[in-house]
TORZANU-418464 format. One record per residue (C-alpha): x negated, y negated, z. Coordinates in pm, whole numbers. Layout:
TORZANU-418464
       xx       yy       zz
        X        Y        Z
...
END
This chain:
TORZANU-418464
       xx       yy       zz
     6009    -9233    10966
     6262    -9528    10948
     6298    -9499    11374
     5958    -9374    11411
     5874    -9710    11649
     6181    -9771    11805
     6213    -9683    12186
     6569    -9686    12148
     6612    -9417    11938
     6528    -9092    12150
     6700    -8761    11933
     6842    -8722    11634
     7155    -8425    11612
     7084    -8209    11343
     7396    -8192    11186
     7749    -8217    11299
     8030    -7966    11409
     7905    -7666    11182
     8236    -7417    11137
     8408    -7200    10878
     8104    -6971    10780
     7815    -7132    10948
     7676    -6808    11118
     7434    -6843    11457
     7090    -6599    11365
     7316    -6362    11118
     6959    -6402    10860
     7170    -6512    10577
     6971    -6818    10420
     7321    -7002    10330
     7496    -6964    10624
     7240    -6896    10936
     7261    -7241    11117
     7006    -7113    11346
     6743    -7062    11074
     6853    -7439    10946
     6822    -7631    11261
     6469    -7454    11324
     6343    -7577    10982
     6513    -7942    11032
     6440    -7988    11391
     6029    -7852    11244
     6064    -8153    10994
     6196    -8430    11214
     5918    -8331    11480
     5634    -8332    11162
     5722    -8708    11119
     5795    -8782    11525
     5714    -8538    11800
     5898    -8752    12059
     6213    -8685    11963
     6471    -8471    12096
     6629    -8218    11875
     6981    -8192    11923
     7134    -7874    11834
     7514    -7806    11805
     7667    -7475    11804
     7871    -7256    11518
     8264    -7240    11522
     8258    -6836    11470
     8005    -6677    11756
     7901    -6301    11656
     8127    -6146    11950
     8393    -6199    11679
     8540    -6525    11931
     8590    -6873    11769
     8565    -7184    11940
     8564    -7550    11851
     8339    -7680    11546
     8000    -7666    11677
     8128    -7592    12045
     8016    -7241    12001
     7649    -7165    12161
     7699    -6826    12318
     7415    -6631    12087
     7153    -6938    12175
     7121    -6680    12497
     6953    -6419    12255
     6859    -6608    11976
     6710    -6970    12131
     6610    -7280    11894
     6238    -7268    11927
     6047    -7520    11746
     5656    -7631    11713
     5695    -7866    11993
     5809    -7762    12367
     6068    -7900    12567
     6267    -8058    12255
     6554    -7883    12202
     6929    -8018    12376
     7195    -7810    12279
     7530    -8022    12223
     7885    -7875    12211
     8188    -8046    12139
     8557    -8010    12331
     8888    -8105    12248
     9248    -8031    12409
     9562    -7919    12276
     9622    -8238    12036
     9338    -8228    11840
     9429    -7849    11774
     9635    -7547    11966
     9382    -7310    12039
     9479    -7031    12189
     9361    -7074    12531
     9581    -7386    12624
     9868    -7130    12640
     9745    -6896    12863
     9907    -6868    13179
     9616    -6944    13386
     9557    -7276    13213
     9395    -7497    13365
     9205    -7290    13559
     9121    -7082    13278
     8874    -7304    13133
     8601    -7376    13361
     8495    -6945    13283
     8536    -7027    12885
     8303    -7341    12897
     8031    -7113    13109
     8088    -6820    12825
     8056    -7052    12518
     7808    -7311    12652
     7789    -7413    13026
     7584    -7103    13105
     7295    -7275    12938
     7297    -7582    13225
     7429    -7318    13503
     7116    -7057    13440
     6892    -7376    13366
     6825    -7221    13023
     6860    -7541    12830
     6974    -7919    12889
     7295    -7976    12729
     7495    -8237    12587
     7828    -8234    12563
     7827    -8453    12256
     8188    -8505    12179
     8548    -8514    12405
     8832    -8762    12443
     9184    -8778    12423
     9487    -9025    12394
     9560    -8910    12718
     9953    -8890    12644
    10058    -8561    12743
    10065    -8378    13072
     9824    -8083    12924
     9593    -8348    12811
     9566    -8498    13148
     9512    -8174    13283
     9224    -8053    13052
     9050    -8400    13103
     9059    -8380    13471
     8892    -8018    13514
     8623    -8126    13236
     8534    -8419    13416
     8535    -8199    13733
     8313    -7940    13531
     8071    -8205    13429
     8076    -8315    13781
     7949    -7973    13917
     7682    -7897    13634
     7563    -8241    13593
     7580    -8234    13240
     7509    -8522    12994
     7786    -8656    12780
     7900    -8861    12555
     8223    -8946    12502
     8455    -9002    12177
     8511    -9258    12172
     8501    -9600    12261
     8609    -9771    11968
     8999    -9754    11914
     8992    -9620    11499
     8973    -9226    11610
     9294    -9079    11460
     9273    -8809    11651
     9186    -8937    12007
     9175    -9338    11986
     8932    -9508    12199
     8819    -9652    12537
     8967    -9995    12369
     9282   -10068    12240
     9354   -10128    11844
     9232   -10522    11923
     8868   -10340    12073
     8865   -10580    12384
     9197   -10457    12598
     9028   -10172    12807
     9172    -9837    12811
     9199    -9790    13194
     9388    -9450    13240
     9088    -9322    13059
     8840    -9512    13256
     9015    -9417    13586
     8989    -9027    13524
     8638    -9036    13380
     8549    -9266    13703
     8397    -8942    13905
     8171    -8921    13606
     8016    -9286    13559
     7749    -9422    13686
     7872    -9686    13946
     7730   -10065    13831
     7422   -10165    14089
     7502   -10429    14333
     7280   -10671    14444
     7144   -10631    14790
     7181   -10963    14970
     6862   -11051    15143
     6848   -11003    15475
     6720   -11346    15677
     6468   -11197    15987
     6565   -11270    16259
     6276   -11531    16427
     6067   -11421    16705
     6126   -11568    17014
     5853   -11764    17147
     5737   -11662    17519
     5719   -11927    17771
     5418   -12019    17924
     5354   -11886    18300
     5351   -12150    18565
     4994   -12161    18709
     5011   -12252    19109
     4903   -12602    19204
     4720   -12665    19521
     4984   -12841    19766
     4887   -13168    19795
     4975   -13391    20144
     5348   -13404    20132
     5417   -13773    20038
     5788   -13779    19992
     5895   -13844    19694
     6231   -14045    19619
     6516   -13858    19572
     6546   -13805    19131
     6910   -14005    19072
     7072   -13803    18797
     7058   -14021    18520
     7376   -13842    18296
     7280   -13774    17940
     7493   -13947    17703
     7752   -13725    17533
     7640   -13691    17178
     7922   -13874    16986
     7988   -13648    16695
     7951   -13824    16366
     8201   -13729    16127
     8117   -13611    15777
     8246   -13758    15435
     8523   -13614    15332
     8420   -13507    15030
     8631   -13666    14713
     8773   -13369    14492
     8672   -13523    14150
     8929   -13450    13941
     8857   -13190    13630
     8997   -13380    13299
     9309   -13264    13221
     9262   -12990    12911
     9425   -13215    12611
     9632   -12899    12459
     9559   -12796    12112
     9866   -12820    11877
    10022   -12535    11769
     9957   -12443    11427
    10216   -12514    11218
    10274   -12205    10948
    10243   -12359    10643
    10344   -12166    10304
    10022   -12077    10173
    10050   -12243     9801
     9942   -12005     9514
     9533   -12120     9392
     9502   -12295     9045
     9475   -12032     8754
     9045   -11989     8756
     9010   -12074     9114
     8878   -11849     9402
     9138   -11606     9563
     9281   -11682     9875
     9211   -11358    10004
     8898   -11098     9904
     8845   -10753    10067
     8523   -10501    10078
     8547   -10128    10108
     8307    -9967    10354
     8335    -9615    10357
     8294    -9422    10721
     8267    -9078    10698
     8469    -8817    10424
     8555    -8429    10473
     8698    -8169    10298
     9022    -8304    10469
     9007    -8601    10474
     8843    -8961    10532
     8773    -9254    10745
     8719    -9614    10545
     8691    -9984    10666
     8768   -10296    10502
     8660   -10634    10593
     8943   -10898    10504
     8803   -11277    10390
     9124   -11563    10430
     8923   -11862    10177
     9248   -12066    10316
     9459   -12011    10578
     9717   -11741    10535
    10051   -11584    10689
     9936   -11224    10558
     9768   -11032    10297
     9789   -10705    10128
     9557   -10468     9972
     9599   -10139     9802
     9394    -9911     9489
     9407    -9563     9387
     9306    -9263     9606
     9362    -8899     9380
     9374    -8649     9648
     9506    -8848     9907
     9830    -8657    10089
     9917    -8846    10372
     9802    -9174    10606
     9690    -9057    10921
     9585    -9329    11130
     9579    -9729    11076
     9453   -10026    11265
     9504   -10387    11190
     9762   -10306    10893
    10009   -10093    10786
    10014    -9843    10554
    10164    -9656    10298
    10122    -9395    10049
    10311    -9368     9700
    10200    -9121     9464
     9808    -9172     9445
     9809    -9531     9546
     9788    -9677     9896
     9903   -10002    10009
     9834   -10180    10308
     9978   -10481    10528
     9801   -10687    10789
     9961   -10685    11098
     9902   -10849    11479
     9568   -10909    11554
     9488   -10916    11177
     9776   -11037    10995
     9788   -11378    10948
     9411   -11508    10890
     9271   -11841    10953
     9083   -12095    10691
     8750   -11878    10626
     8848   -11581    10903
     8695   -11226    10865
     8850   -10909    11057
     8755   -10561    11005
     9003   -10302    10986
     9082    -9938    10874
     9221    -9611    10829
     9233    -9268    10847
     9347    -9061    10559
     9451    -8657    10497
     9276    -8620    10109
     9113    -8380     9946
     8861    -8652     9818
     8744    -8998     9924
     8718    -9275     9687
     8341    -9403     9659
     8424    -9753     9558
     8773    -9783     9422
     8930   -10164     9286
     9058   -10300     9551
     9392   -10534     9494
     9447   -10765     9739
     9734   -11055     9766
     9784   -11338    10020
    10128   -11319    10118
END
């Protein structure tokens, strides 16, 4: 209902990457995913029919073959989504290479060429028999290994051939497992990436200069004959010589000079003195949480300098937590249950009433809702 009136949003996806015992039309009410996505896609399209449904697939297909979470779609051919409105089902699988996880098809010997028949078998046969449109809803990689590169290039050359839809994970940097189409400070541009998905964007339009026409030449008149009159001779025309049009030179035009930039000083570092006891902290920090799994979780913090400072740390509790998987903007550590984090580059030292958002990606068995943050301007 909240999206109900806004154009922008056209589908909603049901629910994402459904694995471990999420079963595809097996008729048991707590696992079927099929049965689940026909009653949610049904309630989404009771409240607004426009929408498209978007459907991912299982990670264990009924052949007994596993695939990626929600990358498996191969029962859709017997058992279809249908819902109370036509035409507004996409099906969306997701696809990942060798560093998100080893399955076991990276080492077959074939690979490469091996995967263009398992995409058709788990998903692609939906676009190739025009069964369903398809979304491939999720792929990306940090591109740093020589299999990577090669799984990339044949899925962009397999999206190529089937015109499928995409989208692509992800642009922003903070994905542990693949980063982004920016680097960590989310301006540099990732152009390996953009350079082998290049057969697979849609070039920028470029203006078409106008053309000028061309002007229609004007015909010149016919002479009409004139009686001869009695020859009086005339006197002979003296060539009177045109004067040679004296080319008047134009003003050289005077290059105003552009006022010299008057360079900013550089900003002397200047040891942040400790606030009066009852005063406002130098430094303040909010947790916004991203996204939590059994696994694991994603969190963001936005970092407030009240005065200019050289760095900042924050750290609080996190039971569960095992490891630090991924960090951008600080550094981070984990001892025992607490974590601890350090600003560094891009968001380390903070200017007088400065803001930057940063994050991290952690292995835990449980996220922290709202833990006490403790933060210190170093």
């Amino acid at each position: 209902g909240r999206y109900k009136d806004d154009p922008t949003v056209i589908g909603v996806d049901l629910h994402n990457e459904p694995h471990g015992p999420a079963c595809w039309n097996c008729g048991d009410p707590a696992r079927d995913w099929r049965a689940a996505a026909t009653r949610a896609g049904n309630a989404v399209l009771a409240v607004n029919p426009r929408l498209l449904i978007i459907v991912e697939g299982v990670e264990q297909q009924n052949d007994g073959t596993s695939t990626w979470w929600g990358g498996g779609l191969k029962d859709v051919r017997s058992a279809p989504v249908t819902l109370s409105v036509k035409n507004r089902v996409v099906y969306s699988p997701h696809d990942y290479p060798v560093s998100v996880y080893a399955q076991k098809w990276f080492s077959d010997p074939r690979y490469p060429a091996n995967l263009a028949a398992l995409w058709d078998a788990n998903w692609g046969y939906l676009a190739k028999e025009n069964i369903a449109p398809v979304l491939l809803g999720e792929f990306g990689t940090k591109l740093e290994t020589a299999s990577d590169r090669a799984w990339l290039a044949a899925l962009v050359d397999y999206i190529a051939q089937r015109k499928i839809s995409y989208a692509y994970w992800s642009f922003n940097p903070n994905s542990g497992d693949t980063g982004g189409l920016v680097a960590d400070d989310w301006r540099t541009l990732q152009t390996a990436k953009l350079t082998a998905l290049k057969p697979i964007l849609t070039p920028v339009p470029q203006p078409t200069p106008p053309v000028t026409p061309k002007p229609t030449a004007t015909p010149k008149p016919t002479a009409t004959a004139t009686p001869t009159a009695t020859a009086t001779p005339k006197p002979t025309a003296t060539a009177t010589p045109k004067p040679t049009a004296t080319a008047t030179p134009k003003p050289t035009a005077t290059a105003t000079p552009k006022p010299t930039a008057t360079p900013k000083p550089t900003a002397t570092a200047t040891p942040t003195p400790k606030p009066p006891a009852g005063s406002a902290p130098a430094v303040t920090a909010t947790w916004i949480p991203q996204s939590a799994w059994g696994e694991g979780y994603v969190s963001e913090l936005t970092v407030t300098a009240a005065n200019a400072v050289a760095g900042w740390t924050v750290s609080w509790e996190s039971p569960g937590a095992t490891a630090v998987t991924n960090a951008w903007g600080m550094t981070c550590a984990l001892r025992s249950s607490t974590v601890t984090c350090r600003g560094e580059g891009w968001a380390g030292a903070l200017a007088s009433g400065q803001t930057v958002r940063v994050g991290l990606q952690m292995a835990a068995t449980a996220a922290p809702a709202a833990p006490r943050l403790s933060v210190t301007a170093n």
